[in-house]
PAVEX-374464 format. One record per atom (N, C-alpha, C): y, x, z; residue in three letters. Coordinates in steps of 0.05 Angstrom, whole numbers, padded with zeros to 5 digits, always signed. Layout:
YXZAla;...
***
This chain:
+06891+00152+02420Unk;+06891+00174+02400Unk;+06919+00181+02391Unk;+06942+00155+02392Unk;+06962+00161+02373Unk;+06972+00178+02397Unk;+06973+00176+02430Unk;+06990+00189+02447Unk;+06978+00215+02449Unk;+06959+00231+02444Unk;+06949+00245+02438Unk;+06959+00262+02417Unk;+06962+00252+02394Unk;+06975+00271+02376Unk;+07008+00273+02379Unk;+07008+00258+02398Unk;+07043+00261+02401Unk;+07050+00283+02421Unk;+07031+00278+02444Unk;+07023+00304+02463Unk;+07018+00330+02452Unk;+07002+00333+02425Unk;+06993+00357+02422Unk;+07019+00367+02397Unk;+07029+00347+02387Unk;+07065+00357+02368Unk;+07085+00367+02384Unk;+07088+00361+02402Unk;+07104+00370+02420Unk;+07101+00396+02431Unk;+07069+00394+02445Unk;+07067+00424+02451Unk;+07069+00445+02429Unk;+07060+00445+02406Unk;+07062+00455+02378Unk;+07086+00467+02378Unk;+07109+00438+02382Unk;+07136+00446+02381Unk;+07150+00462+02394Unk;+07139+00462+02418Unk;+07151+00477+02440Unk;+07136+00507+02437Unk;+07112+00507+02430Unk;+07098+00541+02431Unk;+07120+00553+02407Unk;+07125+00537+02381Unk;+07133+00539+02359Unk;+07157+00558+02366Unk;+07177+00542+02385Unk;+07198+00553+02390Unk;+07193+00577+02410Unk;+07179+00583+02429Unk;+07177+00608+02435Unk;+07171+00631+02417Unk;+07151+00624+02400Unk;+07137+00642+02383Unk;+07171+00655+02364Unk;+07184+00632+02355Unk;+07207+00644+02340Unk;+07218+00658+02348Unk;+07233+00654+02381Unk;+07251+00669+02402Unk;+07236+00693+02396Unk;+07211+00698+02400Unk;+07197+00721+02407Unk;+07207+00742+02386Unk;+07200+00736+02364Unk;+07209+00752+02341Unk;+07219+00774+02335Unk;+07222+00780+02313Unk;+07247+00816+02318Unk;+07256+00802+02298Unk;+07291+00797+02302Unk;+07306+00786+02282Unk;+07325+00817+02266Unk;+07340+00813+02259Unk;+07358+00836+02244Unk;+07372+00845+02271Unk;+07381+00831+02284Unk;+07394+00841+02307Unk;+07377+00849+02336Unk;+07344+00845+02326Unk;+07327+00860+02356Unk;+07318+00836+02365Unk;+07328+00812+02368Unk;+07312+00788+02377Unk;+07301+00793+02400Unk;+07284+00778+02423Unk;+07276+00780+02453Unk;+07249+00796+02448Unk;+07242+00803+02420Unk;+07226+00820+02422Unk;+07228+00845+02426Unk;+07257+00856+02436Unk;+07257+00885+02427Unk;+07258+00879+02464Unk;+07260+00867+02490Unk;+07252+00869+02515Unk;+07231+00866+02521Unk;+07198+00864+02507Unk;+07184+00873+02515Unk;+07160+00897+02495Unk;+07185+00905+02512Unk;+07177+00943+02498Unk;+07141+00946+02505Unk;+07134+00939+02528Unk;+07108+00935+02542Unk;+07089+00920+02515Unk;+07091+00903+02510Unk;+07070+00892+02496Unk;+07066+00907+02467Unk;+07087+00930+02463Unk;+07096+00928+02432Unk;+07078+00961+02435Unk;+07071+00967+02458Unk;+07053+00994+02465Unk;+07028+00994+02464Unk;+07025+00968+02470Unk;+06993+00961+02482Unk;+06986+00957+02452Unk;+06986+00940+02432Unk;+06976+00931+02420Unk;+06990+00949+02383Unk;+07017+00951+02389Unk;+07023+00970+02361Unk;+07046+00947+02355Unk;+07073+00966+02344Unk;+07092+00947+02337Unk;+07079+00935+02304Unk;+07066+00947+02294Unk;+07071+00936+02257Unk;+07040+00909+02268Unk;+07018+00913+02292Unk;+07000+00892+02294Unk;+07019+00869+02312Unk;+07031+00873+02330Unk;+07046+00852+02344Unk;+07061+00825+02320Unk;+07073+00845+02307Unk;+07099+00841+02287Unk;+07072+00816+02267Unk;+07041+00817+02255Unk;+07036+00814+02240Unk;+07021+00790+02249Unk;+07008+00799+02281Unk;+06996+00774+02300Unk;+07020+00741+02297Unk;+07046+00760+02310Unk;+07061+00730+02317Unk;+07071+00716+02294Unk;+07074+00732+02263Unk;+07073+00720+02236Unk;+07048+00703+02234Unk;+07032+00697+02247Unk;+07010+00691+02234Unk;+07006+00670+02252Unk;+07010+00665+02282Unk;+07015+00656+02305Unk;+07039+00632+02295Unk;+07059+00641+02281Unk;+07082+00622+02269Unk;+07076+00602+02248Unk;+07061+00612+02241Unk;+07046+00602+02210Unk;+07017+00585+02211Unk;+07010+00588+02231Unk;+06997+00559+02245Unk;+07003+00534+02252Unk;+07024+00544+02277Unk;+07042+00534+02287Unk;+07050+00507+02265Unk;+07068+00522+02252Unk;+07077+00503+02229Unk;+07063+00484+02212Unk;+07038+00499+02209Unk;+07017+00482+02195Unk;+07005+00459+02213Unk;+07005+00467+02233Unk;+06996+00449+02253Unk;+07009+00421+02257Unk;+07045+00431+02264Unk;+07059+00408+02265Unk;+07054+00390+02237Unk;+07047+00396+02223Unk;+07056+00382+02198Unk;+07024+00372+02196Unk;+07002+00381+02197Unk;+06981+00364+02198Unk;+06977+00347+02215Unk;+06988+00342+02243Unk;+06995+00326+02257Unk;+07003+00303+02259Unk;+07037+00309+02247Unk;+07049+00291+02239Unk;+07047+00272+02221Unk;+07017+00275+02196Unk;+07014+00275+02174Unk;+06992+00246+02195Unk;+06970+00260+02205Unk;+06952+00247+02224Unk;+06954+00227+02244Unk;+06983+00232+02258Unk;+06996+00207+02281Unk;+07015+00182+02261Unk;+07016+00186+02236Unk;+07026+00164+02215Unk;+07000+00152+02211Unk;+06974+00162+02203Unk;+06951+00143+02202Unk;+06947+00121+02232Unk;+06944+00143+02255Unk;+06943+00139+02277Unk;+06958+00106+02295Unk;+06980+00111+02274Unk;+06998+00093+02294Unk;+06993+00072+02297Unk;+07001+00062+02318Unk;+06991+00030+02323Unk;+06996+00006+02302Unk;+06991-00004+02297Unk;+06999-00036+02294Unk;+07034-00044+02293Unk;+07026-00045+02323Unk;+07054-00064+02327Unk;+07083-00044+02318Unk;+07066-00027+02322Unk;+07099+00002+02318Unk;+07096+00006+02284Unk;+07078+00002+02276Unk;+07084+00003+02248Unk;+07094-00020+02233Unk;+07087-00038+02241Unk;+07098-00062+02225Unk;+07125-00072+02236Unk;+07140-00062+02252Unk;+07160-00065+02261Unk;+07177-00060+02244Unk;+07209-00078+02234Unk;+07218-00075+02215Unk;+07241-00052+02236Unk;+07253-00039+02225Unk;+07280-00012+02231Unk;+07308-00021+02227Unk;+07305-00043+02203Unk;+07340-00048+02200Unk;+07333-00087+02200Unk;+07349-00102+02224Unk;+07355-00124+02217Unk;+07363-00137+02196Unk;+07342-00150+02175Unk;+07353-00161+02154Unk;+07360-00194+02158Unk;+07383-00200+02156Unk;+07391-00234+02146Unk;+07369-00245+02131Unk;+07354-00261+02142Unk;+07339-00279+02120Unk;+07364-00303+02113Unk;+07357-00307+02088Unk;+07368-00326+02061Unk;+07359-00348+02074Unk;+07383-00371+02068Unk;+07380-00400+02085Unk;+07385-00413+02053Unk;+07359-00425+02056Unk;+07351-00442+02036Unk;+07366-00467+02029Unk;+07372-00478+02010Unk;+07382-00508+02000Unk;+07357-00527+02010Unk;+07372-00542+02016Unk;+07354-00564+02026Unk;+07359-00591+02011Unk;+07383-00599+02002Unk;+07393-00618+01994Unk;+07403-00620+01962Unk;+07392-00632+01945Unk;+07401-00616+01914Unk;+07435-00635+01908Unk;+07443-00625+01887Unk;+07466-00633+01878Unk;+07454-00665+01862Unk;+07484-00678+01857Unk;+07472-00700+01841Unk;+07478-00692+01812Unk;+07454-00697+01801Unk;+07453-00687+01769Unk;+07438-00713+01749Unk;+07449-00735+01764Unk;+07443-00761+01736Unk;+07483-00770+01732Unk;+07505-00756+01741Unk;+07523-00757+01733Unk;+07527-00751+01698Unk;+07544-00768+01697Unk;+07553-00751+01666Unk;+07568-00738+01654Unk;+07564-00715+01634Unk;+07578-00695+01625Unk;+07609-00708+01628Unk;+07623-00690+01632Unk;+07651-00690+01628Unk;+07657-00697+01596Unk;+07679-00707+01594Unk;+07686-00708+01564Unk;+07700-00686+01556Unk;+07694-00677+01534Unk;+07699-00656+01511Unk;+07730-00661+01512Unk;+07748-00636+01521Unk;+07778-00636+01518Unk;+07781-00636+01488Unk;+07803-00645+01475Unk;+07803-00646+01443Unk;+07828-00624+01446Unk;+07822-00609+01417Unk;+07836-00590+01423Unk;+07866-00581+01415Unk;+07874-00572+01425Unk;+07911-00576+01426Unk;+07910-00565+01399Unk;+07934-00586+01393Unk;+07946-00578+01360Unk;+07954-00555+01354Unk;+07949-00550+01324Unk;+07959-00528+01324Unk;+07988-00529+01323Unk;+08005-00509+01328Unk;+08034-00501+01319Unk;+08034-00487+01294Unk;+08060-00490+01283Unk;+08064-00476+01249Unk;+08087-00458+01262Unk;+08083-00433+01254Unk;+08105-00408+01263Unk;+08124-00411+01240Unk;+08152-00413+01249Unk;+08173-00425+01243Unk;+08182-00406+01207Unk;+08180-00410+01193Unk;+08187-00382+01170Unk;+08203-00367+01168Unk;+08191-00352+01162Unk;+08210-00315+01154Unk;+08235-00320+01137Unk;+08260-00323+01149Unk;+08279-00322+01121Unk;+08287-00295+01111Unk;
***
């Protein structure tokens, strides 16, 4: 099923991109060479078909793609993407029936010499 929807995104993708080429952009687009189709059927219905033709299209990929994330296997989903370092555990503890250090006693004060 999952190779299936990967088959049918692709073709999506690929009609997707013809359907765009096809277009009439500001500058005439590969639609303005076939003058032929734009007779048969009417430039403002052509123009309104392949808007609508595009707008599937798009919906399509995206329900797809939405569908081959349920789809996916197992093994390809639980696959981790970035190598993480696992954390290496202490095995051996410190010795802690030692005894506290002794308390430094604290340096004398100095007397600042007087103001004459």
């Amino acid at each position: 099923m999952y190779q299936l929807l990967i088959v049918l995104t692709l073709l999506a993708a690929v009609l997707m991109i013809c359907v765009v080429l096809i277009q009439k952009s500001k500058g005439g687009g590969l639609s303005s060479t076939f003058a032929g189709s734009n007779q048969i059927m009417g430039v403002r219905r052509t123009n309104s078909f392949i808007e609508k033709v595009t707008w599937i299209l798009a919906g399509s990929i995206c329900v797809l793609a939405v569908l081959s994330s349920f789809f996916m296997p197992n093994s390809v989903a639980n696959t981790p993407r970035v190598k993480v370092p696992v954390a290496v555990e202490q095995t051996v503890g410190g010795n802690y029936d030692s005894e506290a250090p002794a308390a430094a006693a604290p340096a004398p004060a100095t007397e600042a010499p007087a103001a004459e």
